[in-house]
N, CA, C and O atoms as a GROMACS GRO file, in nm:
protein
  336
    1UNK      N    1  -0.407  -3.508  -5.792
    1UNK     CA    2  -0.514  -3.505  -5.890
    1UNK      C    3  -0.506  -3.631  -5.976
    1UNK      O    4  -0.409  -3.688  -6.026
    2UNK      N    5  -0.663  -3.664  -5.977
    2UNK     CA    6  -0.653  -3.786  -6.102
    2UNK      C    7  -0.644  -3.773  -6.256
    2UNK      O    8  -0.663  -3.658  -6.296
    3UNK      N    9  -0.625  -3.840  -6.325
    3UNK     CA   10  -0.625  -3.856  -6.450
    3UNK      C   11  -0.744  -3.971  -6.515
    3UNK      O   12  -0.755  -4.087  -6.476
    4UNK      N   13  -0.814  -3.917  -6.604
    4UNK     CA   14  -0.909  -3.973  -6.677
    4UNK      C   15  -0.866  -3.984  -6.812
    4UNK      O   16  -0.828  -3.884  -6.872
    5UNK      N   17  -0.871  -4.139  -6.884
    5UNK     CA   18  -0.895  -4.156  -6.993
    5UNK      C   19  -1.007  -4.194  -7.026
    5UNK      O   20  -1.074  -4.292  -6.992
    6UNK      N   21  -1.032  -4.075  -7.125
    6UNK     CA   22  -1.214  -4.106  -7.181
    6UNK      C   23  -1.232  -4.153  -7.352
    6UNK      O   24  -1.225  -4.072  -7.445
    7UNK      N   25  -1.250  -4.272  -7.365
    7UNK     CA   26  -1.291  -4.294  -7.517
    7UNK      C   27  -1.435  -4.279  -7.525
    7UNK      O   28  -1.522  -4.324  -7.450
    8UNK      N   29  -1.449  -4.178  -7.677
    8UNK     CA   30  -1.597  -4.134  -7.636
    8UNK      C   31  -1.628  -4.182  -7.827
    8UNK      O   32  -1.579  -4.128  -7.925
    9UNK      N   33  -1.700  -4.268  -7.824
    9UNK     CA   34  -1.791  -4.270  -7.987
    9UNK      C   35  -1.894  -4.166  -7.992
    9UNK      O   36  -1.981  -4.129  -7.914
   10UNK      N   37  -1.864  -4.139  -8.082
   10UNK     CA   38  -1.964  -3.985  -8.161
   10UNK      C   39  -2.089  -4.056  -8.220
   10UNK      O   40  -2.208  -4.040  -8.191
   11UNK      N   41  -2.054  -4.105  -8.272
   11UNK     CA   42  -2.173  -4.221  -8.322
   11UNK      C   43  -2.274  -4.264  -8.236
   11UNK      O   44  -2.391  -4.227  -8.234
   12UNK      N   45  -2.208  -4.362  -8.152
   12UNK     CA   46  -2.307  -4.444  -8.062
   12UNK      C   47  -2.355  -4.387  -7.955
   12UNK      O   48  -2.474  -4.391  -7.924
   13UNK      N   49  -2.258  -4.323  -7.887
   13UNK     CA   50  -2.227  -4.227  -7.740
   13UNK      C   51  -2.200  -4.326  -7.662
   13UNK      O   52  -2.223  -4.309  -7.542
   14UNK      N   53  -2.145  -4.451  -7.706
   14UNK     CA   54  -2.059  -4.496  -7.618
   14UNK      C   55  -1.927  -4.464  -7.546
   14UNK      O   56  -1.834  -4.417  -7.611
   15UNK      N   57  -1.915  -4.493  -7.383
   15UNK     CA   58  -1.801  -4.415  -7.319
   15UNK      C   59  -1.748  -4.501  -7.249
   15UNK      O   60  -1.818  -4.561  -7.168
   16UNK      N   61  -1.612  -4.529  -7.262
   16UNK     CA   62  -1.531  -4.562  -7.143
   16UNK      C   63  -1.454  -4.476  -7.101
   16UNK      O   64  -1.403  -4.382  -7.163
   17UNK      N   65  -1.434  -4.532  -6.906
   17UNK     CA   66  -1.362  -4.436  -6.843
   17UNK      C   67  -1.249  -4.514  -6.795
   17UNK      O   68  -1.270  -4.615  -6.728
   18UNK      N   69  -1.124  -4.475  -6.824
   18UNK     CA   70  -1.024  -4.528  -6.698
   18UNK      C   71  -0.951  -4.432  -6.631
   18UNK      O   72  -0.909  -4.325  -6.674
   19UNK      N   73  -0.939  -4.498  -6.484
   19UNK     CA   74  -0.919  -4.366  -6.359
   19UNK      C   75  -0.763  -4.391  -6.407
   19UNK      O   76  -0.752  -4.473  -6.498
   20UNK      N   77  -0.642  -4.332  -6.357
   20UNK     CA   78  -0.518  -4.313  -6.369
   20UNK      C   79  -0.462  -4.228  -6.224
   20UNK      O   80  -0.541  -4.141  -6.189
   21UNK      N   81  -0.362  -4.240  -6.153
   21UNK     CA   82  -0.313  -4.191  -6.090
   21UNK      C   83  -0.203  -4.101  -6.100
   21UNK      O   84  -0.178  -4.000  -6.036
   22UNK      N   85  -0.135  -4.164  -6.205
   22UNK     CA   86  -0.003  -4.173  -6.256
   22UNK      C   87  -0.010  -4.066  -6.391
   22UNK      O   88  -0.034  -4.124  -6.497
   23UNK      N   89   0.002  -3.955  -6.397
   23UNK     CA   90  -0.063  -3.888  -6.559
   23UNK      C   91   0.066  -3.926  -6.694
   23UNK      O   92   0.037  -3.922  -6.814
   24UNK      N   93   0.187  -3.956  -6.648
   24UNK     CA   94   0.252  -4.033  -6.770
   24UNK      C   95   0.155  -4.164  -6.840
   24UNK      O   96   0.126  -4.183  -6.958
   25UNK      N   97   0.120  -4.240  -6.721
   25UNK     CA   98   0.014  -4.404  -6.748
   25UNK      C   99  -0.067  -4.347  -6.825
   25UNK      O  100  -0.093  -4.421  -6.919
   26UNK      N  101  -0.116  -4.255  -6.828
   26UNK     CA  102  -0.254  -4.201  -6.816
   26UNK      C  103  -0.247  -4.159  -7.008
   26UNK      O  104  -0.321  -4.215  -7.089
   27UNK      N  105  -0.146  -4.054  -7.046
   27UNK     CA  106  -0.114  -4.070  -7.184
   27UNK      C  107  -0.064  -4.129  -7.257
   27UNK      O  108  -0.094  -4.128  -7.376
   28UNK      N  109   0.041  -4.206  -7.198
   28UNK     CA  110   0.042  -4.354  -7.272
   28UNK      C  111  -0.031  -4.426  -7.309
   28UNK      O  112  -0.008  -4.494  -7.409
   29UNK      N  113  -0.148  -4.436  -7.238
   29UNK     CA  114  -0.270  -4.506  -7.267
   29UNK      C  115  -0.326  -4.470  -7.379
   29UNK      O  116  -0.383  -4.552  -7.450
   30UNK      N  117  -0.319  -4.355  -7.406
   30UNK     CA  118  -0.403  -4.246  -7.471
   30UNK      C  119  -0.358  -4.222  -7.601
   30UNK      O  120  -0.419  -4.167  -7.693
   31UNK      N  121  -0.223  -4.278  -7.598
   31UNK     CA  122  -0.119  -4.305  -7.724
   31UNK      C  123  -0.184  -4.394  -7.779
   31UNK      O  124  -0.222  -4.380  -7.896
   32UNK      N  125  -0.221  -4.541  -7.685
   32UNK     CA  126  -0.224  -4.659  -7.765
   32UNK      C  127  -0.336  -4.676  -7.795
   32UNK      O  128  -0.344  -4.760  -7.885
   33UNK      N  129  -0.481  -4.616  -7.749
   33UNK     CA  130  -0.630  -4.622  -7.762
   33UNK      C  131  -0.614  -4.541  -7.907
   33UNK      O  132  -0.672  -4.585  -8.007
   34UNK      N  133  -0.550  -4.446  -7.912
   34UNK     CA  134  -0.546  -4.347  -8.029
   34UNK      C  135  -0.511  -4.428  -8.162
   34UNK      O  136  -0.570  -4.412  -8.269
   35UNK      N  137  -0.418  -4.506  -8.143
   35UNK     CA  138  -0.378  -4.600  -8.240
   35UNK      C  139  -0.459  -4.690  -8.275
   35UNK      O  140  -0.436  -4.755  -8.377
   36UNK      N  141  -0.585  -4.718  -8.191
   36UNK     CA  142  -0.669  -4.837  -8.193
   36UNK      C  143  -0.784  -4.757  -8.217
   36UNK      O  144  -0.879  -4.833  -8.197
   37UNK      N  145  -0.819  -4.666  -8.244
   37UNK     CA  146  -0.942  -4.552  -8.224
   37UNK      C  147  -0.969  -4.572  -8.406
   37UNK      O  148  -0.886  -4.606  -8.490
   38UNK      N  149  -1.117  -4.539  -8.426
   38UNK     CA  150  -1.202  -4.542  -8.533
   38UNK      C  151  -1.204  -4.366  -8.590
   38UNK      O  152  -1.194  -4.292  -8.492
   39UNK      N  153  -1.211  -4.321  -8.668
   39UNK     CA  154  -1.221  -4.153  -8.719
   39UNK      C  155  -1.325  -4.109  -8.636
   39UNK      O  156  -1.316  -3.988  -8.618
   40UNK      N  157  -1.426  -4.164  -8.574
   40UNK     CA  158  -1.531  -4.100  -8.516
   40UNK      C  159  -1.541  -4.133  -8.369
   40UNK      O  160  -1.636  -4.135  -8.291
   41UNK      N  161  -1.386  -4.162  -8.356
   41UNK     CA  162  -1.330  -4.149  -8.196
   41UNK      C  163  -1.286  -4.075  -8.108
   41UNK      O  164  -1.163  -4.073  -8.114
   42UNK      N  165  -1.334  -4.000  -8.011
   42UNK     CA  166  -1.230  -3.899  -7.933
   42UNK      C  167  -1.162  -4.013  -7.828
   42UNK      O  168  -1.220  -4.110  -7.780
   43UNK      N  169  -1.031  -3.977  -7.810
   43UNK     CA  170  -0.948  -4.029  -7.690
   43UNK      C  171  -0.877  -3.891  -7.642
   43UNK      O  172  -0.798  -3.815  -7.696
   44UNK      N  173  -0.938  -3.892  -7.520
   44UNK     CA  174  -0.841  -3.738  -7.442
   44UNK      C  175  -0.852  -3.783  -7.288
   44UNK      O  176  -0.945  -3.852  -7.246
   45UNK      N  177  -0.746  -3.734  -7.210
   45UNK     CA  178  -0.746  -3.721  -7.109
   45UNK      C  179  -0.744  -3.644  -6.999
   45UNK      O  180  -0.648  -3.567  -6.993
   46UNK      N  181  -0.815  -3.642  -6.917
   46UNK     CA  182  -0.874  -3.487  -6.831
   46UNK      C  183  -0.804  -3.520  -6.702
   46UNK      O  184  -0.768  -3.636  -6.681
   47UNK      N  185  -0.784  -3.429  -6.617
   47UNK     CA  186  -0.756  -3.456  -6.470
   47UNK      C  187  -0.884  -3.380  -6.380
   47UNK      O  188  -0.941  -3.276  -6.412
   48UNK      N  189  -0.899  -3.424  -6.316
   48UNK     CA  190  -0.989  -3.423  -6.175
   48UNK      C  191  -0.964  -3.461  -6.061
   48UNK      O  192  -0.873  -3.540  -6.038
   49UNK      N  193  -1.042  -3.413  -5.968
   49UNK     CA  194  -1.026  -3.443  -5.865
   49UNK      C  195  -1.088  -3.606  -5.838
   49UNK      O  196  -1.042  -3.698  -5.770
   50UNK      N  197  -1.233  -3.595  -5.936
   50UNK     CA  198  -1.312  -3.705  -5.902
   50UNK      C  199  -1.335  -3.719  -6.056
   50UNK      O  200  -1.285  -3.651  -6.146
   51UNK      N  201  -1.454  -3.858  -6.066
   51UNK     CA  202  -1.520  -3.880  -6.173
   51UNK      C  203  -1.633  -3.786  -6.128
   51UNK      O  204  -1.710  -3.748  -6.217
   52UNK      N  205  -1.652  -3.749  -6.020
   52UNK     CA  206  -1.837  -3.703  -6.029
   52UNK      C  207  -1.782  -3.540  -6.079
   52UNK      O  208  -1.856  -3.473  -6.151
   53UNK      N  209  -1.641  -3.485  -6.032
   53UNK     CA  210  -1.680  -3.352  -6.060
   53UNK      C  211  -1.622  -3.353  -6.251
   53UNK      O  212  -1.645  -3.257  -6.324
   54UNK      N  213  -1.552  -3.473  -6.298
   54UNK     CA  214  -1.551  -3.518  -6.439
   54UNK      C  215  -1.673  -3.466  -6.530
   54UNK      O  216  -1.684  -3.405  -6.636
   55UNK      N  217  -1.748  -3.514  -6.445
   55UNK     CA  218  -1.905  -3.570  -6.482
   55UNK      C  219  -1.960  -3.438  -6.546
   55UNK      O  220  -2.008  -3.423  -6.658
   56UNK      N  221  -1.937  -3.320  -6.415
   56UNK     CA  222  -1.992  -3.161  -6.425
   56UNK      C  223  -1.916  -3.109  -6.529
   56UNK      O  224  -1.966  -3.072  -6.635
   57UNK      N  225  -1.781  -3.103  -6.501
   57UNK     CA  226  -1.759  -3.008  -6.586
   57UNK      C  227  -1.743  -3.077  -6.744
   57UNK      O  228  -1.784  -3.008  -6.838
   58UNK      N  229  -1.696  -3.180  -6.768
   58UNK     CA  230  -1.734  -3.208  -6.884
   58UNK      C  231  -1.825  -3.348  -6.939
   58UNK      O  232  -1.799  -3.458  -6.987
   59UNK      N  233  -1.972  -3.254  -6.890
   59UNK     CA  234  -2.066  -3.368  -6.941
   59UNK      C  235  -2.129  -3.423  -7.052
   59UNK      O  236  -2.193  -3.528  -7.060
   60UNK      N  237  -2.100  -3.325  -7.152
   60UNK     CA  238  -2.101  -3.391  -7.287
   60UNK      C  239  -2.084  -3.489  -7.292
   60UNK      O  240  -2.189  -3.550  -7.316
   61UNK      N  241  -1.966  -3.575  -7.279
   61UNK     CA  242  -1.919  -3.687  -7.275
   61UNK      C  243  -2.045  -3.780  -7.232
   61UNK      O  244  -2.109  -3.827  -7.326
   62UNK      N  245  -2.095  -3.817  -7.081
   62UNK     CA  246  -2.166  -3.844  -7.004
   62UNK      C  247  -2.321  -3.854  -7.058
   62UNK      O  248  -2.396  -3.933  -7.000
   63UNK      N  249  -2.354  -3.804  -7.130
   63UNK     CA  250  -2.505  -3.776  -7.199
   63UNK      C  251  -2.471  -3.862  -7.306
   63UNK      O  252  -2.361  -3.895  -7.351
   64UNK      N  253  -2.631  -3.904  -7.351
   64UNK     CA  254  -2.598  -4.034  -7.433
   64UNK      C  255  -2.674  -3.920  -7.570
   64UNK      O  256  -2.712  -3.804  -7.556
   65UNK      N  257  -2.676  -4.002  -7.690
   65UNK     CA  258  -2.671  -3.919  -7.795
   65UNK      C  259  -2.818  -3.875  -7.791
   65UNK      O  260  -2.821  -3.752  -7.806
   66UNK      N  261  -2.945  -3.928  -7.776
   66UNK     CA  262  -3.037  -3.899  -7.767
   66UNK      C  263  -3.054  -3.776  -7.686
   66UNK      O  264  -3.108  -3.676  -7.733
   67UNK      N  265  -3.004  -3.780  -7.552
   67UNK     CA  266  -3.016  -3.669  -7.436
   67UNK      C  267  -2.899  -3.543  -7.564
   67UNK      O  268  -2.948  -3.430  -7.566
   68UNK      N  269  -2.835  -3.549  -7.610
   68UNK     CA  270  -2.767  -3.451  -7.668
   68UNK      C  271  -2.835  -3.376  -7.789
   68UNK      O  272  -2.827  -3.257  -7.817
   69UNK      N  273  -2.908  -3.484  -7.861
   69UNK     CA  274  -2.989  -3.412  -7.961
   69UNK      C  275  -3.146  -3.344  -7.894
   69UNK      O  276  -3.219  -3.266  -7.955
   70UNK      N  277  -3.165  -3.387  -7.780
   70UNK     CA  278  -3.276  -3.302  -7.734
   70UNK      C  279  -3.226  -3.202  -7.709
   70UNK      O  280  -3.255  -3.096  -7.765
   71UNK      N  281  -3.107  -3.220  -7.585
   71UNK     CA  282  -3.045  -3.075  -7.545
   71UNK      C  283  -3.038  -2.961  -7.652
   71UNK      O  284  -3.040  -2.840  -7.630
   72UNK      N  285  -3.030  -3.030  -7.781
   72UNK     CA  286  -2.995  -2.905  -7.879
   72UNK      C  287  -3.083  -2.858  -7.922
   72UNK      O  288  -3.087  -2.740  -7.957
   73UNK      N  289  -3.204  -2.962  -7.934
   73UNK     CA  290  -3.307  -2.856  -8.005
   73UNK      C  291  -3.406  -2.835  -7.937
   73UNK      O  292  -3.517  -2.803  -7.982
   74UNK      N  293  -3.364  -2.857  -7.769
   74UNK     CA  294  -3.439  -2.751  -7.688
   74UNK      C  295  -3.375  -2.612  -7.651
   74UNK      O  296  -3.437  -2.522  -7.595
   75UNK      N  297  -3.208  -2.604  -7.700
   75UNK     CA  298  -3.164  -2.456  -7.695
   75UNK      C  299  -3.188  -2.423  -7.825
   75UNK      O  300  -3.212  -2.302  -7.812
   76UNK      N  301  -3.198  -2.448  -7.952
   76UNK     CA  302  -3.288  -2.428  -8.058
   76UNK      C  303  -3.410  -2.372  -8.046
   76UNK      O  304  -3.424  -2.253  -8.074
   77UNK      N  305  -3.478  -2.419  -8.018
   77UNK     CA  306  -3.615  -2.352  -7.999
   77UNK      C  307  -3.624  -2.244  -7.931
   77UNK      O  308  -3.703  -2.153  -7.955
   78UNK      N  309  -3.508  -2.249  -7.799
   78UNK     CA  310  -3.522  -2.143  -7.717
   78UNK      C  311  -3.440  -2.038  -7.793
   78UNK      O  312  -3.481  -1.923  -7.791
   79UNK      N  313  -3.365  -2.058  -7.839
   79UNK     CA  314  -3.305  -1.946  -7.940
   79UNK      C  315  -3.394  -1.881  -8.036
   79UNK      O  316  -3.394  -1.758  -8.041
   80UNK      N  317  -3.494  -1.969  -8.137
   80UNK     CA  318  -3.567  -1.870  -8.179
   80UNK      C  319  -3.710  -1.810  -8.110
   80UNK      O  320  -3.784  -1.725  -8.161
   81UNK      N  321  -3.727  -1.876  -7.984
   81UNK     CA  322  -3.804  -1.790  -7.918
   81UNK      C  323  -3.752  -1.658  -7.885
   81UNK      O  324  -3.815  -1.562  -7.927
   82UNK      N  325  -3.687  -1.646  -7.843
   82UNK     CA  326  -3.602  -1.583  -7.750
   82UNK      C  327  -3.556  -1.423  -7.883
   82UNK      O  328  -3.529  -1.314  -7.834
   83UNK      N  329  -3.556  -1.441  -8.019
   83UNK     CA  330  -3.505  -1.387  -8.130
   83UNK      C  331  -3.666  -1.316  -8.149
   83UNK      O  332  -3.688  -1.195  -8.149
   84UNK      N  333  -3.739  -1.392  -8.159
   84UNK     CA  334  -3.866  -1.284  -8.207
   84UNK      C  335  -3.899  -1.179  -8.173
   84UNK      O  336  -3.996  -1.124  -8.226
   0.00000   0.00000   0.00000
């Protein structure tokens, strides 16, 4: 299994990915991005098989901020439809 380091800005929805083989490399990395990271930084690292099945199960990441604020207030709306 691979290892993914994902730096993700909350802000911008900017994302980098680095693949890892090695999952010690992989949090070490994750040590030193962390140290270099802004308050409105996530640095975590996931394992997968792939980046595409990365992609599925955690696509938050992957969606840019615009696509995230629609997503929400199209389950918004559907929530108070759905309530009446």
């Amino acid at each position: 299994m691979k290892s993914f380091l994902l730096v993700y800005d909350r802000l911008s929805g900017d994302l980098t990915v680095q693949e890892f083989r090695d999952a010690p490399a992989a949090l070490a990395a994750r040590i030193s991005k962390e140290c270099e990271a802004r308050p409105n930084t996530e640095v975590v690292v996931l394992s997968s098989d792939s980046e595409s099945s990365l992609r599925q199960t955690h696509s938050r990441y992957f969606h840019s901020v615009s696509e995230i604020l629609q997503n929400s207030g199209d389950a918004l709306r559907s929530g108070l439809t759905s309530a009446r």
